[in-house]
C-alpha positions as a Markdown table, in Angstrom:
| # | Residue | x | y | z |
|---|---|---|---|---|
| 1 | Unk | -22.6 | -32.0 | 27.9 |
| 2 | Unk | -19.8 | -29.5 | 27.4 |
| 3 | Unk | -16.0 | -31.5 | 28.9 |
| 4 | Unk | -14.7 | -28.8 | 31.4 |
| 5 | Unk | -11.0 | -29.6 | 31.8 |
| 6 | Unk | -9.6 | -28.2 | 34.9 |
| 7 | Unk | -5.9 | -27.9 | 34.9 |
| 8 | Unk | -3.2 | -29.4 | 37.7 |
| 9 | Unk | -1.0 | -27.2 | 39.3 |
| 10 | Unk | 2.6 | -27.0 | 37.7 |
| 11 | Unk | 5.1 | -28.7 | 40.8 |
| 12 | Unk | 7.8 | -25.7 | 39.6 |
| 13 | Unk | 4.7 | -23.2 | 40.4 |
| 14 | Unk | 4.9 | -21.8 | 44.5 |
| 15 | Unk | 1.3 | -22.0 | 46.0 |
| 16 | Unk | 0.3 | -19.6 | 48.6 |
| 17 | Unk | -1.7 | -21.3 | 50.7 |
| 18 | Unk | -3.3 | -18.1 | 52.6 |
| 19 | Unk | -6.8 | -19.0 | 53.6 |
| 20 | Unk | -8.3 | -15.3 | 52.0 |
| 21 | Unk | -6.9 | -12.6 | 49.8 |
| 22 | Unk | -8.6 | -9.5 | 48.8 |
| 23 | Unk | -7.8 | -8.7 | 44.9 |
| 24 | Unk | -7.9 | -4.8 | 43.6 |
| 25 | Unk | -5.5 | -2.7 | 42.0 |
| 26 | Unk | -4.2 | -0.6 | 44.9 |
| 27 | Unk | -3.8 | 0.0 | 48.8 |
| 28 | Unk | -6.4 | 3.3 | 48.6 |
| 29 | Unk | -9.1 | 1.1 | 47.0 |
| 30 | Unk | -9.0 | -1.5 | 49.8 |
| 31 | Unk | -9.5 | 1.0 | 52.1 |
| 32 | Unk | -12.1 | 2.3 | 50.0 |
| 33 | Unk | -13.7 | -1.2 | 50.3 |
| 34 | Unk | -13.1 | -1.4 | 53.9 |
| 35 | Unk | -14.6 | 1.6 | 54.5 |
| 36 | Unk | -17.7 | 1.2 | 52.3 |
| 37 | Unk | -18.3 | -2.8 | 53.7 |
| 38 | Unk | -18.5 | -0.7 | 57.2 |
| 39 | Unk | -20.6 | 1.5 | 55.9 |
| 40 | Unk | -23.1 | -0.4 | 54.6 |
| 41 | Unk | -23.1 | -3.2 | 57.8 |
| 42 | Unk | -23.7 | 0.2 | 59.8 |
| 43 | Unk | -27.2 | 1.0 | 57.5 |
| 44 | Unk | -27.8 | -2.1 | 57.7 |
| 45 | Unk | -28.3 | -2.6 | 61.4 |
| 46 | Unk | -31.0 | -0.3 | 60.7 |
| 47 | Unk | -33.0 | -2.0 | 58.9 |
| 48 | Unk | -35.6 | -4.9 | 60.6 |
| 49 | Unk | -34.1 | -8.6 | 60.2 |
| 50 | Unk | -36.9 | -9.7 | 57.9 |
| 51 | Unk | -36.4 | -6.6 | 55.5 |
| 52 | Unk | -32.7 | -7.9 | 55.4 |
| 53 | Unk | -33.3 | -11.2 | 54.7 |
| 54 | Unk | -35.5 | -10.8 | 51.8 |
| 55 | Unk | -33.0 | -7.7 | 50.2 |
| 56 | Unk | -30.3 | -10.2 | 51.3 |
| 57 | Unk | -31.9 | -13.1 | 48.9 |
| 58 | Unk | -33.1 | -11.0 | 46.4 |
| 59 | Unk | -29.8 | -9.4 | 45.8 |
| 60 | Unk | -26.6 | -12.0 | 46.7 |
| 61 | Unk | -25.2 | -13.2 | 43.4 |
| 62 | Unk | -26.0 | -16.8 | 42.4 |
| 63 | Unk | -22.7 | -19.0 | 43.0 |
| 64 | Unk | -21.4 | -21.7 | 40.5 |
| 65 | Unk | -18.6 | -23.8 | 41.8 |
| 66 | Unk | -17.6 | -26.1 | 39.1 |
| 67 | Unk | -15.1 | -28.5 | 41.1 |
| 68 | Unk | -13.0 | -31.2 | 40.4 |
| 69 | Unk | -16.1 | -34.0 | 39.3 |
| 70 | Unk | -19.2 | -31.7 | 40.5 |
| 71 | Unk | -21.1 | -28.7 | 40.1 |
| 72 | Unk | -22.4 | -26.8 | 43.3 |
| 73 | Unk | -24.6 | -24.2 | 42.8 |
| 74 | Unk | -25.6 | -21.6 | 46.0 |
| 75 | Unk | -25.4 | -18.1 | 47.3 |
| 76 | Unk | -24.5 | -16.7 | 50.6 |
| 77 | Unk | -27.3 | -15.5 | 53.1 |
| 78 | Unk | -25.6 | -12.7 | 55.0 |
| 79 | Unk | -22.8 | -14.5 | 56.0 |
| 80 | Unk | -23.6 | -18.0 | 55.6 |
| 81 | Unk | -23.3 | -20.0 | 52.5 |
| 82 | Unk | -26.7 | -21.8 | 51.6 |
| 83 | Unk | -25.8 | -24.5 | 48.9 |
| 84 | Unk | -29.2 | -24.8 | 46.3 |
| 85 | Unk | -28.1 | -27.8 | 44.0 |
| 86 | Unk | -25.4 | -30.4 | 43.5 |
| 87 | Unk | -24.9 | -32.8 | 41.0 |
| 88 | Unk | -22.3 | -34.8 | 39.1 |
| 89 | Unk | -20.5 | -33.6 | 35.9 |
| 90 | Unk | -21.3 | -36.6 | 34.2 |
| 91 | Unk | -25.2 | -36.3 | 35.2 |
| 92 | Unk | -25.6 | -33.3 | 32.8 |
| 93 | Unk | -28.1 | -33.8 | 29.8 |
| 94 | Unk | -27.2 | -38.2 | 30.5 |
| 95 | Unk | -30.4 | -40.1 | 30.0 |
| 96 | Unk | -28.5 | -43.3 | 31.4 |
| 97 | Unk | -27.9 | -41.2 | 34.7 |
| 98 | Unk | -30.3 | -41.6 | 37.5 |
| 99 | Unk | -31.1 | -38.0 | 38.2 |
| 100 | Unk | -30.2 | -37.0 | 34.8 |
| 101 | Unk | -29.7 | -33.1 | 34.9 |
| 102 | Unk | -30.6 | -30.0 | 32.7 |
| 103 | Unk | -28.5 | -27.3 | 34.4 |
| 104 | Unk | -30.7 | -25.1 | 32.3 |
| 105 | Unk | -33.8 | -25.4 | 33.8 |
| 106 | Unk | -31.9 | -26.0 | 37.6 |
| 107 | Unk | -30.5 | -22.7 | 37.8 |
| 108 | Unk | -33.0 | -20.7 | 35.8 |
| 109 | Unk | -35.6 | -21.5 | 38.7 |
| 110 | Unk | -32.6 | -20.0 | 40.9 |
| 111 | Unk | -31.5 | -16.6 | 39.2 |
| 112 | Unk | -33.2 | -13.8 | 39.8 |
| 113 | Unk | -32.9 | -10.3 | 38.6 |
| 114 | Unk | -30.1 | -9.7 | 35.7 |
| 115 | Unk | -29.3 | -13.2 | 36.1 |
| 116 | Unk | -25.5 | -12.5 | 36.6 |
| 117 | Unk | -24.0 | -15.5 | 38.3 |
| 118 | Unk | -20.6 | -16.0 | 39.4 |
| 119 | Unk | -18.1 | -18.8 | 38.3 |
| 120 | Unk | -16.1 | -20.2 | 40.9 |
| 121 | Unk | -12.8 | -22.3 | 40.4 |
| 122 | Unk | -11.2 | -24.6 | 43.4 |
| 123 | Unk | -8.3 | -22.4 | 45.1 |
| 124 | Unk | -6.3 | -25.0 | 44.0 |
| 125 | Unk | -6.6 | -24.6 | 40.8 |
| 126 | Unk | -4.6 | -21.7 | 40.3 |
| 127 | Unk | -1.5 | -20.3 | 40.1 |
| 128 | Unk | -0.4 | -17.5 | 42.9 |
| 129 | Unk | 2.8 | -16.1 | 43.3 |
| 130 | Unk | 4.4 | -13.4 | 45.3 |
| 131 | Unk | 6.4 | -10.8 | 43.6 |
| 132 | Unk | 8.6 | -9.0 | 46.9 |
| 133 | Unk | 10.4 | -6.0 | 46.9 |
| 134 | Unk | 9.1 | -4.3 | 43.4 |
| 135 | Unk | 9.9 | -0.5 | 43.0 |
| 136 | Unk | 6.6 | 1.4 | 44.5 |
| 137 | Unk | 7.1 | 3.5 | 40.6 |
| 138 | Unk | 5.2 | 0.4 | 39.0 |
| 139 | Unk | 2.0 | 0.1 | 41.2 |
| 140 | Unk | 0.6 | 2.8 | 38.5 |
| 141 | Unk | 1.1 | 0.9 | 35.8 |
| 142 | Unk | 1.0 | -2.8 | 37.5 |
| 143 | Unk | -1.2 | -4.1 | 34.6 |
| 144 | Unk | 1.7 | -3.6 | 31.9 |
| 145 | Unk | 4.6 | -4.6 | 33.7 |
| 146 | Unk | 2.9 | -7.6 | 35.1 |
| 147 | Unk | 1.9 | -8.4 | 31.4 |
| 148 | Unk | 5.2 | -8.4 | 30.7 |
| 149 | Unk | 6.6 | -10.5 | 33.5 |
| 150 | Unk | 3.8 | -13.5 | 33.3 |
| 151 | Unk | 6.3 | -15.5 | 30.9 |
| 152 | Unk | 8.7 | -15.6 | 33.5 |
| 153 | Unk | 6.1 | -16.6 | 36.6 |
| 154 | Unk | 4.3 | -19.2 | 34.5 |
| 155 | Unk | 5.1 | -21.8 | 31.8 |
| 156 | Unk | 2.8 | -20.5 | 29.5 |
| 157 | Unk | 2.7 | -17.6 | 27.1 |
| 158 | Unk | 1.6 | -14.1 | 28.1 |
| 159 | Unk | -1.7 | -14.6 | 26.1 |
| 160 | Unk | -2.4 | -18.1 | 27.2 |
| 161 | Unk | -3.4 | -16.8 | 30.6 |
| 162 | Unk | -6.0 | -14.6 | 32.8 |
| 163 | Unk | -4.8 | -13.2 | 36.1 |
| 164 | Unk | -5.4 | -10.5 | 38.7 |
| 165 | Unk | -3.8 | -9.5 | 41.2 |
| 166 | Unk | -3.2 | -7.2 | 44.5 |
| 167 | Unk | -0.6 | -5.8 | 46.5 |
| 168 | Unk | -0.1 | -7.0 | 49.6 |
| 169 | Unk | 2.6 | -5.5 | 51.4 |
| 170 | Unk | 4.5 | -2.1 | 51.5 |
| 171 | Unk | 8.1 | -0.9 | 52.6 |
| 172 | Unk | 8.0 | 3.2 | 52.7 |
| 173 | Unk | 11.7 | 3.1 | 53.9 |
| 174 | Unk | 12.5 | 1.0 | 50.8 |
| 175 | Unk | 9.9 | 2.3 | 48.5 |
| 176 | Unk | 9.0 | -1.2 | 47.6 |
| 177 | Unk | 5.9 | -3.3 | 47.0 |
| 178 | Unk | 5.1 | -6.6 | 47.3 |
| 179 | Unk | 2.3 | -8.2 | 45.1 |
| 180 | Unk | 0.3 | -11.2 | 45.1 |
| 181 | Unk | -0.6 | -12.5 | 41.3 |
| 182 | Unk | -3.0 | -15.0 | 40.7 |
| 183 | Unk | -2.8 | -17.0 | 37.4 |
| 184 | Unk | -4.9 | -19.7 | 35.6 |
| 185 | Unk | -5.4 | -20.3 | 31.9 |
| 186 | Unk | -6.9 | -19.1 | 29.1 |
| 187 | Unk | -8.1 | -22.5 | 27.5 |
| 188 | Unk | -9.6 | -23.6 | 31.7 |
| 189 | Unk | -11.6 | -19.9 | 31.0 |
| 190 | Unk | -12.9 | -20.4 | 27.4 |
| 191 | Unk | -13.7 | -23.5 | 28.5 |
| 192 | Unk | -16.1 | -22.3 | 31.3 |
| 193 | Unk | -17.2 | -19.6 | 30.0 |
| 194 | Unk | -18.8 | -22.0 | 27.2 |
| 195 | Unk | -20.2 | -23.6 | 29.6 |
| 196 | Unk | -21.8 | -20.5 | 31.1 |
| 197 | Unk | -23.3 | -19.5 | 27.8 |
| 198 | Unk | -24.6 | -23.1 | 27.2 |
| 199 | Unk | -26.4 | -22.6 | 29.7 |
| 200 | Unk | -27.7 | -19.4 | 29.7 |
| 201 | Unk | -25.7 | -17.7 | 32.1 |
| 202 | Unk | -24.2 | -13.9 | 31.9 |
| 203 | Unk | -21.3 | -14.2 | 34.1 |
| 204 | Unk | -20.0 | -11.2 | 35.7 |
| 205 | Unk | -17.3 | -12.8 | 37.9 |
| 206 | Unk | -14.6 | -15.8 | 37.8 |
| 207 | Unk | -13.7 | -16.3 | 40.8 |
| 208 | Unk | -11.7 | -19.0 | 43.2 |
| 209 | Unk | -13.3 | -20.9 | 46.0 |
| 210 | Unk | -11.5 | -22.3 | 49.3 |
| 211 | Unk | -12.5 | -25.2 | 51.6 |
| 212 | Unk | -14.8 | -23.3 | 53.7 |
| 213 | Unk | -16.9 | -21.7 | 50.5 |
| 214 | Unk | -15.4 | -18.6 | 50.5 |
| 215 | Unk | -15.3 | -16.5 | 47.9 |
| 216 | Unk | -11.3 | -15.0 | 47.5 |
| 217 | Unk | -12.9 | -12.2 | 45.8 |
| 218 | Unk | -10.6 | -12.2 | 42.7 |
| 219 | Unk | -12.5 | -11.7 | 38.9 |
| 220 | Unk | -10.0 | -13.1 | 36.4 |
| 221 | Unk | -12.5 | -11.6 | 34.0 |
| 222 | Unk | -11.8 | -7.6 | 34.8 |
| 223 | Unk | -7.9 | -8.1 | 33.6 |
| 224 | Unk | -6.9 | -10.2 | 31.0 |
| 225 | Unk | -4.0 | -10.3 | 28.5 |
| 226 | Unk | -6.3 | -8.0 | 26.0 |
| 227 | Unk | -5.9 | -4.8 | 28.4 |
| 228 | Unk | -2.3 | -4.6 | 27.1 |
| 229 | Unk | -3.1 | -4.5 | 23.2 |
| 230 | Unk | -6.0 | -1.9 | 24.3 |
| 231 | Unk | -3.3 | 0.2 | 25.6 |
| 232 | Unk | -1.3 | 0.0 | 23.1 |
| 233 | Unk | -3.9 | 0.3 | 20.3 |
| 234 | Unk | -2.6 | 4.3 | 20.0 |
| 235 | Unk | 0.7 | 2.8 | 19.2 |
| 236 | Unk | -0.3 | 0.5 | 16.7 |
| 237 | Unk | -2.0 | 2.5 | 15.0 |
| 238 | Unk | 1.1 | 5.1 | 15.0 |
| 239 | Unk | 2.9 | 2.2 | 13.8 |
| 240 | Unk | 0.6 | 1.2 | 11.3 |
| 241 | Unk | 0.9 | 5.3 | 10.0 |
| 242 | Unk | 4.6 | 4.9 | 9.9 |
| 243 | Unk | 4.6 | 1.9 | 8.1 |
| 244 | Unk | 2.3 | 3.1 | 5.7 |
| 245 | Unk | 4.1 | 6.3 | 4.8 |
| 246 | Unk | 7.2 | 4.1 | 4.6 |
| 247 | Unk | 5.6 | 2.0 | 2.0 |
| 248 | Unk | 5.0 | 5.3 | 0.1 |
| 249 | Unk | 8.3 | 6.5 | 0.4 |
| 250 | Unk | 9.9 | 3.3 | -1.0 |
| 251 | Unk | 7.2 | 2.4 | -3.7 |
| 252 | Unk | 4.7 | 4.9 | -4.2 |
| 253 | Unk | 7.4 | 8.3 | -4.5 |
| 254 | Unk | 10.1 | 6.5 | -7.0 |
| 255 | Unk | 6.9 | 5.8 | -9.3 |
| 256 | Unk | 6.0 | 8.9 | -9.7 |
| 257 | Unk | 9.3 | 10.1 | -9.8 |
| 258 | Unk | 9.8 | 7.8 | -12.4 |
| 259 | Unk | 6.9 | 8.9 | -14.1 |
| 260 | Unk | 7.8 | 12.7 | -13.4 |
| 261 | Unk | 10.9 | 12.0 | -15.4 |
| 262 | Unk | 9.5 | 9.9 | -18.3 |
| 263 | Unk | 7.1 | 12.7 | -18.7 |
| 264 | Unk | 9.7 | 15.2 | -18.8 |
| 265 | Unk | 11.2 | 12.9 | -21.6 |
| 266 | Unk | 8.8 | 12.9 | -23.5 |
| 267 | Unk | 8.5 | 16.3 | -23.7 |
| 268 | Unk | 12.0 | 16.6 | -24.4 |
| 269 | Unk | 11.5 | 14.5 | -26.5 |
| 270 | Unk | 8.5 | 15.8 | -28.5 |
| 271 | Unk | 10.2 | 19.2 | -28.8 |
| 272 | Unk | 13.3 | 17.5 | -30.0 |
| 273 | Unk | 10.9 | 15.5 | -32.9 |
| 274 | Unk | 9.6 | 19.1 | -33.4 |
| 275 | Unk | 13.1 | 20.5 | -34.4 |
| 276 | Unk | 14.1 | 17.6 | -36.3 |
| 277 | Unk | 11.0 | 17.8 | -38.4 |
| 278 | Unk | 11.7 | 21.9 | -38.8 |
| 279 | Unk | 15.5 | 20.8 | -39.3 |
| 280 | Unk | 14.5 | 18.1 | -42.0 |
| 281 | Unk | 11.9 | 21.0 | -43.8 |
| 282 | Unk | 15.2 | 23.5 | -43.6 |
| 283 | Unk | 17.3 | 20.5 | -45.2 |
| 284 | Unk | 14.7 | 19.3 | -48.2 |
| 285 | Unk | 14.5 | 23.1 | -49.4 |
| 286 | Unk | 17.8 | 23.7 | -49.1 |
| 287 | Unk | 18.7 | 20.2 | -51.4 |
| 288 | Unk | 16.3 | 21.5 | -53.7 |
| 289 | Unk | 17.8 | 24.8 | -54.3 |
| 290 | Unk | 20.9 | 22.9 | -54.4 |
| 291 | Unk | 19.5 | 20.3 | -57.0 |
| 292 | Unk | 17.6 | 23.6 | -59.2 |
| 293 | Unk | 20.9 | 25.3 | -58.9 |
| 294 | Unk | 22.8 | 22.2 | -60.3 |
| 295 | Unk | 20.3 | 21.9 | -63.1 |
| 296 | Unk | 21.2 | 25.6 | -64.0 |
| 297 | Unk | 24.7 | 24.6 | -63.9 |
| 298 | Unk | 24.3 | 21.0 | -65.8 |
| 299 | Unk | 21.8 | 23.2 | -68.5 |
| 300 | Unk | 24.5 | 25.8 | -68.9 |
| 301 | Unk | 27.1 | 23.0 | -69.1 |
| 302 | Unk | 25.5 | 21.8 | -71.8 |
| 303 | Unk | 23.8 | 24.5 | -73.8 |
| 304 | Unk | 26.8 | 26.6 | -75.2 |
| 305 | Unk | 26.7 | 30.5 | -74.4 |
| 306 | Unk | 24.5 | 32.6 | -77.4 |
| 307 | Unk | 27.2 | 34.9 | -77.2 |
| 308 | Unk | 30.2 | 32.8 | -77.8 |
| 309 | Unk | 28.2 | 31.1 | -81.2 |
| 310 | Unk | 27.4 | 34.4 | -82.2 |
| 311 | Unk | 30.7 | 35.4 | -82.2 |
| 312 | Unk | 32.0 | 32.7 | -83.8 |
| 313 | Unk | 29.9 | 33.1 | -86.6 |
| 314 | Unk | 31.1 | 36.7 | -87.0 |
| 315 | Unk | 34.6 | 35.4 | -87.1 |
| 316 | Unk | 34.0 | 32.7 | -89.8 |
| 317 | Unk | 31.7 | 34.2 | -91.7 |
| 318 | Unk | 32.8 | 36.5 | -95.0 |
| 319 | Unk | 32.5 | 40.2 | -94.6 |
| 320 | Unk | 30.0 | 39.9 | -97.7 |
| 321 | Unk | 27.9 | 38.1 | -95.4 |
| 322 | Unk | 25.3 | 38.8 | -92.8 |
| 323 | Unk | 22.8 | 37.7 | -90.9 |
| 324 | Unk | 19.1 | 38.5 | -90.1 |
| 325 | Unk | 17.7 | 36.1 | -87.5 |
| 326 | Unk | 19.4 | 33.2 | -85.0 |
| 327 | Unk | 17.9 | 30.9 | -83.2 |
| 328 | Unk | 19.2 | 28.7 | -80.4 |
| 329 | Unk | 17.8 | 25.6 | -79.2 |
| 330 | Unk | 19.6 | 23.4 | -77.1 |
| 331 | Unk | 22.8 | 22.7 | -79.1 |
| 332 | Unk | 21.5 | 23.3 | -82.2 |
| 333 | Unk | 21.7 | 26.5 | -84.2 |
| 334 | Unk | 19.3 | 28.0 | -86.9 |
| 335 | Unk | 20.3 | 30.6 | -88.9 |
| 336 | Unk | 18.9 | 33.0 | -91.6 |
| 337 | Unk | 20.8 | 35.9 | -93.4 |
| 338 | Unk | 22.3 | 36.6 | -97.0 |
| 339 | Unk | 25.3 | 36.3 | -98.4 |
| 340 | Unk | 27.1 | 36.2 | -102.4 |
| 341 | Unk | 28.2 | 32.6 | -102.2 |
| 342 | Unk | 26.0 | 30.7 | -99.5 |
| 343 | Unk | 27.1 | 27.6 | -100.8 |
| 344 | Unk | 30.3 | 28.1 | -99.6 |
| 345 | Unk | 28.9 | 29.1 | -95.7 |
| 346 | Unk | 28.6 | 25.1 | -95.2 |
| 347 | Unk | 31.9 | 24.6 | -95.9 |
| 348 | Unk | 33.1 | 27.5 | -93.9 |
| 349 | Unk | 30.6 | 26.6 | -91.0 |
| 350 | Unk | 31.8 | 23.5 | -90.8 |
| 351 | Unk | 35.5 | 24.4 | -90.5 |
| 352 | Unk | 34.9 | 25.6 | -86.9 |
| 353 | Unk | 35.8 | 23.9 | -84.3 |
| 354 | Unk | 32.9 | 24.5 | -82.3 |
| 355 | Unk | 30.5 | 23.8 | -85.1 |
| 356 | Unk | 29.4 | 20.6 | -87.0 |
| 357 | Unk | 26.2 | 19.3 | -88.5 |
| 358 | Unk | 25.8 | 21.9 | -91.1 |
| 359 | Unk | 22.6 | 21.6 | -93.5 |
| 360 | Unk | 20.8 | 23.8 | -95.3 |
| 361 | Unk | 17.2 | 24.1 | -94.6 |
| 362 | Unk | 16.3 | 25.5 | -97.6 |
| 363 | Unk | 17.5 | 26.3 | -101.3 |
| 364 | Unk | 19.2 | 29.3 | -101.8 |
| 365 | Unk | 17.1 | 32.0 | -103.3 |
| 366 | Unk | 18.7 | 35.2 | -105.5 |
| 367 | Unk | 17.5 | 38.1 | -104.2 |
| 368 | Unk | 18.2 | 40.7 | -107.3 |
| 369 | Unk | 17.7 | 43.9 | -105.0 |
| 370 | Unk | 20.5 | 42.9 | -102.7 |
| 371 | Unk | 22.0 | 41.1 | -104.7 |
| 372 | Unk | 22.6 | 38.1 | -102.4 |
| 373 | Unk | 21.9 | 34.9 | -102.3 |
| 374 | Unk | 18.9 | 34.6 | -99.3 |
| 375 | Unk | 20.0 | 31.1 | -97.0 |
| 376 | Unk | 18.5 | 29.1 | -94.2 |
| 377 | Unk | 21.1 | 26.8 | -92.6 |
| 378 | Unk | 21.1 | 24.5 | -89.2 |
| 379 | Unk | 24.0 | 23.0 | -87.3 |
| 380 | Unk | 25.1 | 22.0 | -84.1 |
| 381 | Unk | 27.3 | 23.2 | -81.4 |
| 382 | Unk | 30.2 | 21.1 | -80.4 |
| 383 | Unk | 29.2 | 20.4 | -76.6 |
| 384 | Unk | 32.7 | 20.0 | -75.5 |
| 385 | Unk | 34.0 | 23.1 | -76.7 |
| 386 | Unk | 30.6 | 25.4 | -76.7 |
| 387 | Unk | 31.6 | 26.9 | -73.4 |
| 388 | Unk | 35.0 | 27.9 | -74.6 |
| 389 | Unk | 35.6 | 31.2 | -75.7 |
């Protein structure tokens, strides 16, 4: 068995207490109704009584008054109401009961056709209120701005209740509207609707019920609290875009900026690495010019100039004197020539100030042609002064 918990009227809630009320969005489509319910009682006057009756059985919807401790099932014929069954909530699937009841099998030997059946709830068990004097502007959108006034006319939350409504009474003079809103809520709904299915049911219509079985022709099912969010499913999804392309503009742009500059960075960068590395080539050959040309310098330093030994020698040496070869190696000096007395050349050589180190390298040989003595002698060149002329 499935609990159906009905719920009490609020006291703060007003009651109407009208014995019918006829539910539909506007004025126009109650005259519509008007107009087509004439209608059809006009073709049906043509048609034989019996032919009526069976039409009439086959196609009134199959009622389901769930009340406060009972469940009445029945359906009108023409324009009597012909009760079928009626048991006792806590009969339902109760093998203790009596006449134990399976609400399946009851009303599938009822329903007919597409098996739609309509759910009826005790008048009293809603919530109506009148809403006077409304500008006649909000009748095309009723749905919304009735959504948004239900947390005022109820003490529950927008979304914790169904409702329809009507309007009931015009001032053209005024340009107002008065409308009747009918309230109950969501969790007495899902709750019956639960039921419904437990049983099998497809129900097309919730409905209230007065005292004299009448239906008040409200369907709490055609407008609920989800027609708003449809409507404004186009926004959200606007929103949704917004939001998103916010959420680029804050993370997704300064990354790749970020990454825009880093890359131009490190191509900056590369090209500066680049230079540096033709900068430190440039640099390298020029400090080894710089260290060739200071070897030239330091060998030069060192290594006294051949002209300033040579004349030297030719200062030193006797006119009798001369010389045939000279060699230069480093600092030290070879030389070959003839002379009357070469003996005395060490001595001479030696005198110098630029010279020291002398020794012959050989024996002194008398040539008898020349009449000289032939000498080899080698000494070196005083380092501090070799470079002074």
């Amino acid at each position: 068995m499935v609990p159906v918990n009905l719920i009490s009227t609020p006291n703060n809630v007003k009651i109407e207490n009208s014995a019918t009320m006829e539910f539909s969005g506007t004025s126009l489509q109650d005259e519509f109704a008007r107009f087509l319910s004439w209608w059809v009682g006009e073709l049906n006057s043509l048609i034989p009584e019996s032919a009526r009756s069976f039409f009439k059985r086959k196609s009134s919807s199959l009622l389901v008054d769930v009340l406060d401790n009972e469940i009445r099932i029945g359906r009108f014929r023409g324009e009597t109401y012909d009760t079928l069954e009626q048991f006792n909530l806590s009969d339902i699937n109760n093998p203790k009961a009596n006449n134990t009841v399976d609400p399946k099998k009851l009303l599938g030997a009822h329903k007919h056709g597409s098996g739609h059946v309509t759910f009826r709830l005790p008048r009293s068990r809603a919530m109506v209120r009148t809403l006077t004097g409304r500008p006649q502007a909000m009748e095309s959108n009723l749905d919304e701005a009735l959504f948004f006034e239900l947390e005022r006319l109820t003490p529950f939350l927008p979304e914790e209740i169904w409702y329809d409504f009507h309007v009931c009474g015009r001032d053209q003079e005024a340009g107002t509207i008065d409308i009747q809103i009918a309230m109950i809520p969501k969790t007495t709904t899902d709750e019956l609707l639960s039921l419904a299915n437990s049983w099998g049911l497809d129900v097309e219509r919730l409905d209230l019920v007065d005292e004299t079985f009448s239906s008040f022709n409200v369907n709490f099912l055609k407008r609920t609290q989800r027609i708003l969010p449809s409507k404004l499913e186009p926004i959200n999804r606007i929103l949704r875009l917004v939001a998103f392309g916010l959420f680029l503009l804050v993370v997704i742009f300064p990354l790749l900026n970020q990454f825009k500059t880093i890359t131009h960075l490190s191509e900056i960068k590369g090209l500066e690495m680049a230079q540096a590395n033709e900068a430190i080539t440039i640099q390298n050959q020029i400090d080894a010019i710089i260290a060739e040309n200071h070897f030239l310098a330091e060998a030069k330093k060192f290594r006294p100039p051949f002209v300033v030994i040579l004349e030297e020698l030719t200062r030193i040496l006797p006119d009798d004197t001369w010389l045939v070869r000279m060699q230069l190696n480093g600092s030290e000096v070879k030389i070959t020539g003839y002379s009357r007395a070469a003996s005395k050349l060490i001595e001479v050589i030696n005198n110098s100030h630029i010279f020291q180190d002398v020794k012959p390298a050989s024996s002194f040989v008398r040539d008898a042609k020349l009449d000289r003595e032939r000498f080899k002698m080698t000494f070196t060149v005083n380092s501090s002064d070799g470079g002074q002329g």
